[in-house]
N, C-alpha and C positions, 0 to 999 in steps of 0.2 A: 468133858461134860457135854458139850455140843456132839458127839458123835456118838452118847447116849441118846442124846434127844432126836438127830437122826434114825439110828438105829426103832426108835421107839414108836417115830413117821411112819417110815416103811415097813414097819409092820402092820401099822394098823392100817396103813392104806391098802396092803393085802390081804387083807382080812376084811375090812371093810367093800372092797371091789369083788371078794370072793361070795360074801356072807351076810351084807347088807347092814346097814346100820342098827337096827334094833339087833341082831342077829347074833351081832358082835360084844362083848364084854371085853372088862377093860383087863382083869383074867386072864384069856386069852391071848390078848395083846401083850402083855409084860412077860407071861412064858414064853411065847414068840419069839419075841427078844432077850429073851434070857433074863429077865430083870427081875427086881421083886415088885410087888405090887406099890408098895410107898416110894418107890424108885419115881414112877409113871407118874407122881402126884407132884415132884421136885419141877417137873416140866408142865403138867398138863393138870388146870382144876376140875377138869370132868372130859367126859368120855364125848359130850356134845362138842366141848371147844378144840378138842381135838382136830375132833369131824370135819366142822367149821371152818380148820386151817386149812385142812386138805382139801375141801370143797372150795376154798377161794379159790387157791391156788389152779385148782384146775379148772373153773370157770374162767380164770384169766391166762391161763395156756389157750381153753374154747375160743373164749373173745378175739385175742392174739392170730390166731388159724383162720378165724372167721375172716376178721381184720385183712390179712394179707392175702386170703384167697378171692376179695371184692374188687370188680373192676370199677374204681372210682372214677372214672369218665362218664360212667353210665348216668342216666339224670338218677334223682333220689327217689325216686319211686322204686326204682327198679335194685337200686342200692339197698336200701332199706328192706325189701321185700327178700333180696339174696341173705343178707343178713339173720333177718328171721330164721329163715328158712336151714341156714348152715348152721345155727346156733339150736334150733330144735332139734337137729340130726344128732350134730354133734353130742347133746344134753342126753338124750334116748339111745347113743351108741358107749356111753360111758357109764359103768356101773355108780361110781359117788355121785357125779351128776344127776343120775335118774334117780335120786333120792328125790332128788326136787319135783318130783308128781309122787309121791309117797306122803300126804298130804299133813296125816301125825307127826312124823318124822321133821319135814320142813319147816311145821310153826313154831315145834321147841327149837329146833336149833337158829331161826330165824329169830327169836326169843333171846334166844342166849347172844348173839351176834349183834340183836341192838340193846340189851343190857350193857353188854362189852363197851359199844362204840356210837351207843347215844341212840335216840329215839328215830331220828330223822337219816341216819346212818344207811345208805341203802347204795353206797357208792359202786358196791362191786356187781350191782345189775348195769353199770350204764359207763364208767371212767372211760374207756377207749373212745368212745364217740361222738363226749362232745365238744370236743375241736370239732372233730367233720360237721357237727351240727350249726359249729359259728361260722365253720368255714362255709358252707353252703347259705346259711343266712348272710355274708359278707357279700357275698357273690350274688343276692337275689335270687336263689333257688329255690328258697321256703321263705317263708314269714318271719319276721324277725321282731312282730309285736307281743313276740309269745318267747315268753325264758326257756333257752335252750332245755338247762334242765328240767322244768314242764315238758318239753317235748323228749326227752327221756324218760321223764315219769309217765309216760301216753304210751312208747313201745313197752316199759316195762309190764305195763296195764295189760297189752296185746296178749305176753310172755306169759303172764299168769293169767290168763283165759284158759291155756291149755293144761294147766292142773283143774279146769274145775269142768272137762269131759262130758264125766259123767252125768252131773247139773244138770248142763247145758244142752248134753244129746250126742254120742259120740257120732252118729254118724252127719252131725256138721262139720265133723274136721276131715281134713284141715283145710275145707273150700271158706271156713267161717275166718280163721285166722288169715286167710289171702284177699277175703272181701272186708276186714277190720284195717287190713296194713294199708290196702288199695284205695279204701275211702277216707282213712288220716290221711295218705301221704295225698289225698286230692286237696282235700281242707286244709293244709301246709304248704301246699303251691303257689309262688309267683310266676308260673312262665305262663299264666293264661289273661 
């Protein structure tokens, strides 16, 4: 059974990476895989939570890469700013990921994801970080009269500035998202 529902992943994650999420039918996906189409429905209740799986998934491979490519000695300005910065790369060099400036795309399946796992649910923008954020508050290096996860929900705020581009003016980026990270991580400072 499990290596149905494998089989069922990998194809729609290639298809998905090839074809783009609207792009993509659930159709295609189960011929893919050889399956029948009420096959795909024994594992998966729509074509969104699918998505969803594999989008997690690979925003916390992102995180993870991010994560281990940061030189944590650096003060948190600078941490923080790397971080952005490898995680917006990262997000714009992977095809599921860039769904997330796909702005239709992201609110249904953001949709279906806090349907799934509750209103307030918004774990997989921020889980890796915030240890570093207590740990940097234990240390005196940020503020620590502000709940960590407020200050994960403040870079997630950063992260979703850059789906709104167009809004805002494409040609402030990304000087706007390095003068936004620069002036939180001032306003978050103890070392002054």
């Amino acid at each position: 059974m499990e290596d149905k529902k494998a089989l069922i992943y990998a194809c729609a994650k290639e298809l998905f990476s090839a074809k783009g999420f609207k792009e993509t039918n659930i159709s295609e996906i189960t011929k893919k895989s050889g399956m029948a189409v009420g096959t795909f429905y024994n594992y998966y209740s729509s074509k969104e939570k699918l998505f969803m799986d594999i989008f997690l998934e690979e925003n916390a491979k992102l995180k993870q890469l991010c994560f281990q490519s940061l030189d944590l000695t650096q003060p948190p300005i600078k941490v923080i700013g790397q971080m952005l910065m490898l995680n917006v790369e990262g997000m714009k060099s992977n095809p599921i990921l860039r769904e997330w400036y796909n702005k239709s795309v992201f609110e249904k399946l953001e949709q279906v994801y806090r349907e799934e796992n509750g209103v307030d649910a918004v774990a997989f923008l921020y889980d890796n970080f915030l240890e570093l954020i207590a740990y940097w508050q234990e240390q005196g290096k940020i503020r620590k009269d502000i709940d960590g996860k407020m200050i994960m929900m403040v870079f997630a705020a950063v992260i979703n500035v850059d789906t709104h581009k167009e809004e805002i003016g494409i040609e402030y980026f990304p000087e706007l998202l390095n003068l936004m990270t620069e002036l939180i991580m001032k306003g978050l400072d103890c070392s002054e």
